[in-house]
DOTOR-218193 format. One record per residue (C-alpha): residue number from 1; residue in one letter; x, y negated, z negated. Coordinates in Angstrom, 1 decimal. Layout:
BEGIN
+-----+----+--------+--------+--------+
:   i : aa :   east :  north :     up :
+-----+----+--------+--------+--------+
: NUM :  A :      X :      Y :      Z :
...
+-----+----+--------+--------+--------+
***
This chain:
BEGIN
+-----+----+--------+--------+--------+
:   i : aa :   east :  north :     up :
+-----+----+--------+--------+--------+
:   1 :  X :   35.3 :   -5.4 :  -15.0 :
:   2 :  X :   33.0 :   -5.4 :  -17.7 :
:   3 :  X :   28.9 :   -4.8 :  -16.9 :
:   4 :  X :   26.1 :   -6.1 :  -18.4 :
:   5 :  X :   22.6 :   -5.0 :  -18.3 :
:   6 :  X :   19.4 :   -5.8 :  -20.7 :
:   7 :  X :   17.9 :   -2.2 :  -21.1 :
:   8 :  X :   19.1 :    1.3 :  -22.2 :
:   9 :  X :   18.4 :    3.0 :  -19.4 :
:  10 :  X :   19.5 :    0.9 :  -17.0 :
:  11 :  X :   23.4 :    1.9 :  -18.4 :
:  12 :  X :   22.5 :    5.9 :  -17.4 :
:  13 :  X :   21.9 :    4.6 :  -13.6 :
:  14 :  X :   24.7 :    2.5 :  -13.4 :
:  15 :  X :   27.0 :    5.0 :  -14.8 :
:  16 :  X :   25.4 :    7.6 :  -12.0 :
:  17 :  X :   26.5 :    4.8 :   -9.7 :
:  18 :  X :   30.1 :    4.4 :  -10.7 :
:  19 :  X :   30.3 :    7.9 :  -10.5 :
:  20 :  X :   30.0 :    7.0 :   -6.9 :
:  21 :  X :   32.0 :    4.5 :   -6.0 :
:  22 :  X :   34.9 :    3.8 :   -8.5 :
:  23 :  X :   35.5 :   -0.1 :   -7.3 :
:  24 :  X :   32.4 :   -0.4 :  -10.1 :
:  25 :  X :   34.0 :    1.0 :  -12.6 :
:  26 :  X :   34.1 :   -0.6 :  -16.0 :
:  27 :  X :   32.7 :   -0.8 :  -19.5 :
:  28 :  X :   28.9 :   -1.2 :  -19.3 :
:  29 :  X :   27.7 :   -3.4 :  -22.6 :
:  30 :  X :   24.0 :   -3.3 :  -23.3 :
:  31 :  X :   22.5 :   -6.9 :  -24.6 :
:  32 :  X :   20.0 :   -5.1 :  -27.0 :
:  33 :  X :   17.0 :   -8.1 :  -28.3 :
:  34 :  X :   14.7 :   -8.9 :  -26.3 :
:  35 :  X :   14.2 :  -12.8 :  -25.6 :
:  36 :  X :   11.2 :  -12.7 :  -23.8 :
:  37 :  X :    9.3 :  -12.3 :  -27.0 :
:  38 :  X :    9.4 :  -13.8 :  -30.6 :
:  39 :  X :   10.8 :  -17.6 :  -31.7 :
:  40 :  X :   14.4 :  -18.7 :  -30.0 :
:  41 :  X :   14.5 :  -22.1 :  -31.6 :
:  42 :  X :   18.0 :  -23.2 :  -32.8 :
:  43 :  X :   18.7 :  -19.3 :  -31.5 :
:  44 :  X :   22.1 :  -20.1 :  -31.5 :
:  45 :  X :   22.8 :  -22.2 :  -34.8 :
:  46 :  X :   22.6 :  -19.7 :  -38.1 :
:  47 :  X :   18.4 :  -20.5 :  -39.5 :
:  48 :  X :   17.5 :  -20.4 :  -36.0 :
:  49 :  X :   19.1 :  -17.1 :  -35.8 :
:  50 :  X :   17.9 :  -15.2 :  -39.3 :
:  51 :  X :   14.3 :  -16.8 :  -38.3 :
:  52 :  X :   14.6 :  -13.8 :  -35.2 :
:  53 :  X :   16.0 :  -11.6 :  -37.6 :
:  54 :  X :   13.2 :  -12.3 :  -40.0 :
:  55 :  X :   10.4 :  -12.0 :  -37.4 :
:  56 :  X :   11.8 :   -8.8 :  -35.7 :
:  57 :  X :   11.8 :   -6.8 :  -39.9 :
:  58 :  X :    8.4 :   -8.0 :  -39.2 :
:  59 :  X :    7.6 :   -6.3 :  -36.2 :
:  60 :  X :    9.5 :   -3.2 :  -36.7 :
:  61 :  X :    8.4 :   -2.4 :  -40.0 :
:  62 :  X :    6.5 :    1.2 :  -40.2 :
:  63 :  X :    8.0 :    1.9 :  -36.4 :
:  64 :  X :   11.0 :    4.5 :  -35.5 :
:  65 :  X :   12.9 :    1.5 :  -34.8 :
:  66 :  X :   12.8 :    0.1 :  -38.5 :
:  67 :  X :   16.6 :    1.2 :  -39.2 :
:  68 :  X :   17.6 :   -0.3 :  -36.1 :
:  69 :  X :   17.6 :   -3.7 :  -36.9 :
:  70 :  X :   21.1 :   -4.0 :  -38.3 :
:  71 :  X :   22.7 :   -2.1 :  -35.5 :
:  72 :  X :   21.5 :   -5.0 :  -33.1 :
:  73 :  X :   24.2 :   -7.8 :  -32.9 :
:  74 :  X :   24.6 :   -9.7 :  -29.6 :
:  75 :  X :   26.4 :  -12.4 :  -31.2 :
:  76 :  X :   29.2 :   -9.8 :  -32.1 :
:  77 :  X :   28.6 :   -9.0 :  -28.4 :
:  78 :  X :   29.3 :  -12.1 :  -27.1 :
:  79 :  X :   32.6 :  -12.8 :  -29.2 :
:  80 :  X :   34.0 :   -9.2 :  -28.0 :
:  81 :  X :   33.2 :  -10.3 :  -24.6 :
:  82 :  X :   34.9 :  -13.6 :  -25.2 :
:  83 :  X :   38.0 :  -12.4 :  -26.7 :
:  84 :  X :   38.0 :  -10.1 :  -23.7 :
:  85 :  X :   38.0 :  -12.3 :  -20.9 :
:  86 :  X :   40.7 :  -14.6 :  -23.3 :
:  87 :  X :   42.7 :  -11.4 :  -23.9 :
:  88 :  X :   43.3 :  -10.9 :  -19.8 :
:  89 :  X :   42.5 :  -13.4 :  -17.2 :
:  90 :  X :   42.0 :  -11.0 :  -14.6 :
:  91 :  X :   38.3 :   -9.5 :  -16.5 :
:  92 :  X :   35.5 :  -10.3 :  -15.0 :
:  93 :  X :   32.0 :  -10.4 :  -15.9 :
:  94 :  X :   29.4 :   -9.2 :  -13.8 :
:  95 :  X :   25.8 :   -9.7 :  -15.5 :
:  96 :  X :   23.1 :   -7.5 :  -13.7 :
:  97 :  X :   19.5 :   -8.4 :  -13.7 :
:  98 :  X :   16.3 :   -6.5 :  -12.2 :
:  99 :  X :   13.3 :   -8.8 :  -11.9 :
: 100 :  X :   11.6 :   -8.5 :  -15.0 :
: 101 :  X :   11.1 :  -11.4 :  -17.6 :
: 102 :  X :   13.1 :   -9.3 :  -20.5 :
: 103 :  X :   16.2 :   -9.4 :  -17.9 :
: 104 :  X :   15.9 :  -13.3 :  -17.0 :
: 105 :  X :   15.7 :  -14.0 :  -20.5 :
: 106 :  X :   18.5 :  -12.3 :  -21.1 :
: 107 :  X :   20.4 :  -13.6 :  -19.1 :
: 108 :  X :   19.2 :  -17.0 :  -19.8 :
: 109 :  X :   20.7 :  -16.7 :  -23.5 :
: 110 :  X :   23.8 :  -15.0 :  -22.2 :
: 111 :  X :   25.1 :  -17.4 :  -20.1 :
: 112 :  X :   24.8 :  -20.0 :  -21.7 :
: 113 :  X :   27.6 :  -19.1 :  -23.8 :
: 114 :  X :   30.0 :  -18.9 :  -20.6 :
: 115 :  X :   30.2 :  -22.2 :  -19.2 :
: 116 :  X :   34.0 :  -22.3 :  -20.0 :
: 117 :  X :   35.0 :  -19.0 :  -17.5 :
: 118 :  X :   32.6 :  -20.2 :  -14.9 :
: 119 :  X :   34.7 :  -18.4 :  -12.0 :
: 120 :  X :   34.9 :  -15.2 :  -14.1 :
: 121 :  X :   31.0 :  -14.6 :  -14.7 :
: 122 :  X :   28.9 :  -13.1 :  -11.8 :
: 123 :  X :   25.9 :  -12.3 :  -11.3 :
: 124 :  X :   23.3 :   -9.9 :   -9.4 :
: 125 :  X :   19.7 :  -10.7 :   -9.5 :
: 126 :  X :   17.5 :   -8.2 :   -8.0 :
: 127 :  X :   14.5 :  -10.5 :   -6.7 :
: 128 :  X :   12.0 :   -9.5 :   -4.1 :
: 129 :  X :   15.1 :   -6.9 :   -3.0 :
: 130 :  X :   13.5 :   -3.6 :   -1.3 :
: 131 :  X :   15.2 :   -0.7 :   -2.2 :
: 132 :  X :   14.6 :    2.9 :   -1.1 :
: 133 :  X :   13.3 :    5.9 :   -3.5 :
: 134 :  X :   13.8 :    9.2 :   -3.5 :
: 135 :  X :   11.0 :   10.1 :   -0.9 :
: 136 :  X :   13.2 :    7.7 :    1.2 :
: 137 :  X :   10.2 :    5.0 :    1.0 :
: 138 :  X :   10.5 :    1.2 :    0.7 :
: 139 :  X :    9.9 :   -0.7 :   -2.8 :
: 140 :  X :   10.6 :   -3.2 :   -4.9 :
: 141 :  X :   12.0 :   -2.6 :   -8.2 :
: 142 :  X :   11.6 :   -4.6 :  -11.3 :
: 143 :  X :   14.1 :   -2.5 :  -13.1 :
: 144 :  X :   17.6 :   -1.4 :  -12.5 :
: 145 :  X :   17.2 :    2.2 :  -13.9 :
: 146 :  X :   14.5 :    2.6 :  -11.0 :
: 147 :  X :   16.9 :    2.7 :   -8.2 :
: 148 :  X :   18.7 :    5.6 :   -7.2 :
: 149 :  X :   22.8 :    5.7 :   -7.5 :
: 150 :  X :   23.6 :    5.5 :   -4.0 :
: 151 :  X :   21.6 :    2.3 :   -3.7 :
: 152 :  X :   23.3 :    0.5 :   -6.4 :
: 153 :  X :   26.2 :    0.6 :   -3.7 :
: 154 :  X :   24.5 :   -1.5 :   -1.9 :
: 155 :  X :   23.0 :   -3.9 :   -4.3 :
: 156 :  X :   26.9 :   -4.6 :   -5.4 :
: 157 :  X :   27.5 :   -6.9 :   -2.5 :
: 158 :  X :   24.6 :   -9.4 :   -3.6 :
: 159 :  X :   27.4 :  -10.0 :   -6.6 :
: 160 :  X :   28.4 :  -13.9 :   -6.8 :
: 161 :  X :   29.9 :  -16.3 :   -9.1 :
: 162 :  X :   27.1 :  -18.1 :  -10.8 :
: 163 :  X :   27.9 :  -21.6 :   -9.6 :
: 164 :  X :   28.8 :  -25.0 :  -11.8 :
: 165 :  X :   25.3 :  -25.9 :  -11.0 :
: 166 :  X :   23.5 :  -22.8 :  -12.3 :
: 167 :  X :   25.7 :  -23.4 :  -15.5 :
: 168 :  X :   24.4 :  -27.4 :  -15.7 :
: 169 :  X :   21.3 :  -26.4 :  -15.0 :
: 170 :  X :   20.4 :  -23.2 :  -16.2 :
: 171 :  X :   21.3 :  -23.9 :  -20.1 :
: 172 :  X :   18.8 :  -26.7 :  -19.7 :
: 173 :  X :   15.8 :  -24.7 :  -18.7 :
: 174 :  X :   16.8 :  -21.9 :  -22.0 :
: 175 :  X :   17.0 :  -25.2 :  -24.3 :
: 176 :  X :   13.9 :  -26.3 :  -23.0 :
: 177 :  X :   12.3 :  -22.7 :  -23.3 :
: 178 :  X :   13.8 :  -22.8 :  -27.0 :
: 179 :  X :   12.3 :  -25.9 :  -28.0 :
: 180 :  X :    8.7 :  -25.0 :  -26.7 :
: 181 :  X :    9.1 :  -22.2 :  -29.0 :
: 182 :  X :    6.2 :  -20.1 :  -28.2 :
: 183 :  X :    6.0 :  -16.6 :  -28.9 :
: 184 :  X :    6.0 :  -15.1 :  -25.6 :
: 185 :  X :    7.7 :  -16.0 :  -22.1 :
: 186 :  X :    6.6 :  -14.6 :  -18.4 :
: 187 :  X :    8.7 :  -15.2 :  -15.4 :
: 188 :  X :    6.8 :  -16.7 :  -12.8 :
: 189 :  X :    8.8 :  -16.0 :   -9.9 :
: 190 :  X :   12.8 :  -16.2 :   -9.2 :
: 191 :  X :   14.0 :  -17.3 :  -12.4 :
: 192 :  X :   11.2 :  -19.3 :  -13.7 :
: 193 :  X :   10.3 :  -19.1 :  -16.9 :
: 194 :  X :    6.9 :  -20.3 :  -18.7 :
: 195 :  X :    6.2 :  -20.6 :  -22.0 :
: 196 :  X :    3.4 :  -18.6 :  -23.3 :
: 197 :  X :    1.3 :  -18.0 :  -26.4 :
: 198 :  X :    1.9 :  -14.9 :  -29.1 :
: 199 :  X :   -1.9 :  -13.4 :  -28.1 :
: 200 :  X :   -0.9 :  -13.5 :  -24.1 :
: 201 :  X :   -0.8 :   -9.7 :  -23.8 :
: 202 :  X :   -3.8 :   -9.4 :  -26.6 :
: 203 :  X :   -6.7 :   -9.7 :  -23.5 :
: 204 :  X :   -5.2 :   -6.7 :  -21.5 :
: 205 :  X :   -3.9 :   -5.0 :  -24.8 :
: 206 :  X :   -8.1 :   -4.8 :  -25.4 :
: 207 :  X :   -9.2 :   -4.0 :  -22.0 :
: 208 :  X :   -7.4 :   -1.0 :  -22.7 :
: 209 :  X :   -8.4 :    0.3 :  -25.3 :
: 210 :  X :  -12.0 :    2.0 :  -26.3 :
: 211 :  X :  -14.6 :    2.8 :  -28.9 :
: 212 :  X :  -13.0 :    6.7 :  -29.5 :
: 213 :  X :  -10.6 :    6.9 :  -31.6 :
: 214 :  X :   -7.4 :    7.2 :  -30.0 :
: 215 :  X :   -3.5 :    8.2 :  -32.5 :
: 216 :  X :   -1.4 :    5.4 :  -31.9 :
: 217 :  X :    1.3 :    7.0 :  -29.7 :
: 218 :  X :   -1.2 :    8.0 :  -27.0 :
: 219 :  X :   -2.7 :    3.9 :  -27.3 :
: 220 :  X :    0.8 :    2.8 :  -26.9 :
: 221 :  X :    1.5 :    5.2 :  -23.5 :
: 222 :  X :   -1.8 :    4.0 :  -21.7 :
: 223 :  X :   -1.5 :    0.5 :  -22.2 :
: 224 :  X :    2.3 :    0.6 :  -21.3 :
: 225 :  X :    1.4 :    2.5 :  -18.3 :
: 226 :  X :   -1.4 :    0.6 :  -17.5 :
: 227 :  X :   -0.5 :   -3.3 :  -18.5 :
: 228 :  X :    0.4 :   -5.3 :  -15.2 :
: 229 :  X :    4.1 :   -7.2 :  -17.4 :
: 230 :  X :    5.6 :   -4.8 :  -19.3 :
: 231 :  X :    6.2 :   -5.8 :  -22.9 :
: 232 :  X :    8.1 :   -3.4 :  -25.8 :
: 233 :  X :    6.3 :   -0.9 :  -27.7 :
: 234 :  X :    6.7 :   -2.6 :  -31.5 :
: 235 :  X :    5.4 :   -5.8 :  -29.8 :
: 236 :  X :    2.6 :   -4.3 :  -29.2 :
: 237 :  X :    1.9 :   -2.6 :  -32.1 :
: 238 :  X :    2.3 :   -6.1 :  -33.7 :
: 239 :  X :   -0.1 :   -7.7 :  -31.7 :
: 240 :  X :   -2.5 :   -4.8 :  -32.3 :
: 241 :  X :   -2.3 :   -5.1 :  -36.3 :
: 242 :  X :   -3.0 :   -9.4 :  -35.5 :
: 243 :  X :   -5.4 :   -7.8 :  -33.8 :
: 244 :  X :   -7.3 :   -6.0 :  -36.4 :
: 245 :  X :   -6.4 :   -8.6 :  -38.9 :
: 246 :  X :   -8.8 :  -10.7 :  -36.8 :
: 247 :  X :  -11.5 :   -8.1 :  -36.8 :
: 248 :  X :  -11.3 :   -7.4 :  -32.7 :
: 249 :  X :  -10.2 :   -3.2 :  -33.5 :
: 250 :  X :  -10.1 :   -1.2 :  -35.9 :
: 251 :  X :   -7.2 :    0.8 :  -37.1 :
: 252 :  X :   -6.9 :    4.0 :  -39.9 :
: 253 :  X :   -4.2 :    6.1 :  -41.2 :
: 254 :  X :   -1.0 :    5.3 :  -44.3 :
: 255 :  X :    1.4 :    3.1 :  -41.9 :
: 256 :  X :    3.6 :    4.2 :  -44.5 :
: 257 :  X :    4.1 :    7.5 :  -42.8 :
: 258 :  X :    4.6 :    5.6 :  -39.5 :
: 259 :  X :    3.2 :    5.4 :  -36.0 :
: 260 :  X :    2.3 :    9.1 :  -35.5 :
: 261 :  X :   -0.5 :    9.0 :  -38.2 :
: 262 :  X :   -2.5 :    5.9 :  -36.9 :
: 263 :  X :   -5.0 :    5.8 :  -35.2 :
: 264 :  X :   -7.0 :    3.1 :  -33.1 :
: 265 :  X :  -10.1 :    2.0 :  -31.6 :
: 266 :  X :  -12.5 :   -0.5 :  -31.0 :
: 267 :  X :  -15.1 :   -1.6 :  -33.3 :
: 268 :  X :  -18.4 :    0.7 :  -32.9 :
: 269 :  X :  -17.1 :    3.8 :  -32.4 :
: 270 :  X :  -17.7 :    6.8 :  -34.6 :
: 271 :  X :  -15.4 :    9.0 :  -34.4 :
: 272 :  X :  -12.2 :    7.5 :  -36.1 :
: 273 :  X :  -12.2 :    9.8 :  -39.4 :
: 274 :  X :  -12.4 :   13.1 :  -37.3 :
: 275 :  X :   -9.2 :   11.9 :  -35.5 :
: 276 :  X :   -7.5 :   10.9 :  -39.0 :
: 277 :  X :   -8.3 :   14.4 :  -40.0 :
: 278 :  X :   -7.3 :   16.2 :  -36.9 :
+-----+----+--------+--------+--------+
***
């Protein structure tokens, strides 16, 4: 059995669950972009793919994940998991998914690339599932690494085949999602997925942000914590640096001695040279 998830830390609290209960056990492989953000046309074909590439040097550059880039290969991925399932016919696939738009997307472009072991691929979607946390209260997660070990032993049994429709269907919705090309996607419910523009987060990125000067790291944390759909941390900083490019913030520092140096704040405020110095 080999695992998939879509996040890092979503492979810590399924190992915690395997530890558990050993009829999970198997490799856990980590699909490392994230599809929910950035251009996916021709994603599959070589231009499309080195336009990501391209775009994500972009977004990366001056962050602590600049030397990360080359270490991110999902289409290597993807062949190891083909030879894999080629190599024994008994391997299985089982492709886990919280509700989240970075996890549908990925899953979206995974699968795709299945059709041919159709009986061989599951998957577990999460959706509207309550769960129970450590104060043994009700909730709904939107990620796997929220829930607790022994739980994952009971979201195992929501693991099905994904049926000969899903892969007629689903593939068309991803090509479709592809072509629109915009820069950001949001799940609107199940696996819906809607196109949106490259600014969607930059209303909410704004609201929380304010005229005192505020080092980049600590910006990053509160709107993280505080933005209603999640979205990665260089993404952000991206959309912050369009942002001041169209004069709605201002940011200081030598991004040449990366993130921990910068800081940010709205226009008007006074006190941005004090928290350079400081």
């Amino acid at each position: 059995m080999i695992h998939i998830v879509f996040n890092n830390a979503d492979i810590a609290a399924l190992e915690a669950a395997i530890e558990l209960d050993e009829s999970l056990a198997g490799k856990i492989i980590e699909i490392k972009d994230d599809y929910a953000v950035g251009p996916i046309m021709d994603i599959y074909e070589t231009e499309g793919y080195q336009t990501r590439r391209d775009w994500w040097k972009d977004v990366l550059a001056h962050s602590p994940y600049q030397d990360q880039l080359d270490i991110v290969d999902d289409k290597l991925t993807v062949h190891h998991l083909h030879t894999s399932l080629n190599h024994d016919e008994n391997e299985m696939i089982w492709i886990w998914m919280g509700q989240n738009v970075h996890d549908v997307c990925g899953y979206y472009w995974l699968m795709s690339q299945f059709k041919e072991y159709q009986s061989r691929v599951h998957v577990l979607y999460l959706n509207n599932l309550p769960f129970l946390n450590e104060k043994g209260q009700l909730f709904y997660p939107t990620h796997l690494s929220q829930i607790q070990p022994k739980e994952f032993l009971k979201a195992k049994k929501l693991a099905r085949p994904i049926t000969l429709s899903e892969f007629e269907l689903d593939p068309d919705e991803w090509k479709k999602l592809c072509n629109e090309n915009e820069g950001v996607r949001y799940l609107d419910g199940g696996k819906k997925i809607i196109s949106m523009g490259i600014g969607y987060y930059d209303k909410e990125i704004l609201s929380l942000l304010t005229k005192n000067a505020q080092k980049l790291p600590s910006a990053i944390a509160n709107i993280l914590n505080k933005m209603k759909v999640k979205t990665g941390d260089a993404f952000i900083v991206s959309r912050l640096k369009a942002l001041e490019m169209d004069g709605k913030l201002v940011i200081a520092g030598d991004w040449n001695k990366g993130w921990k140096d910068m800081v940010v704040q709205m226009p008007g405020g006074s006190a941005i040279v004090n928290e350079i110095e400081a």
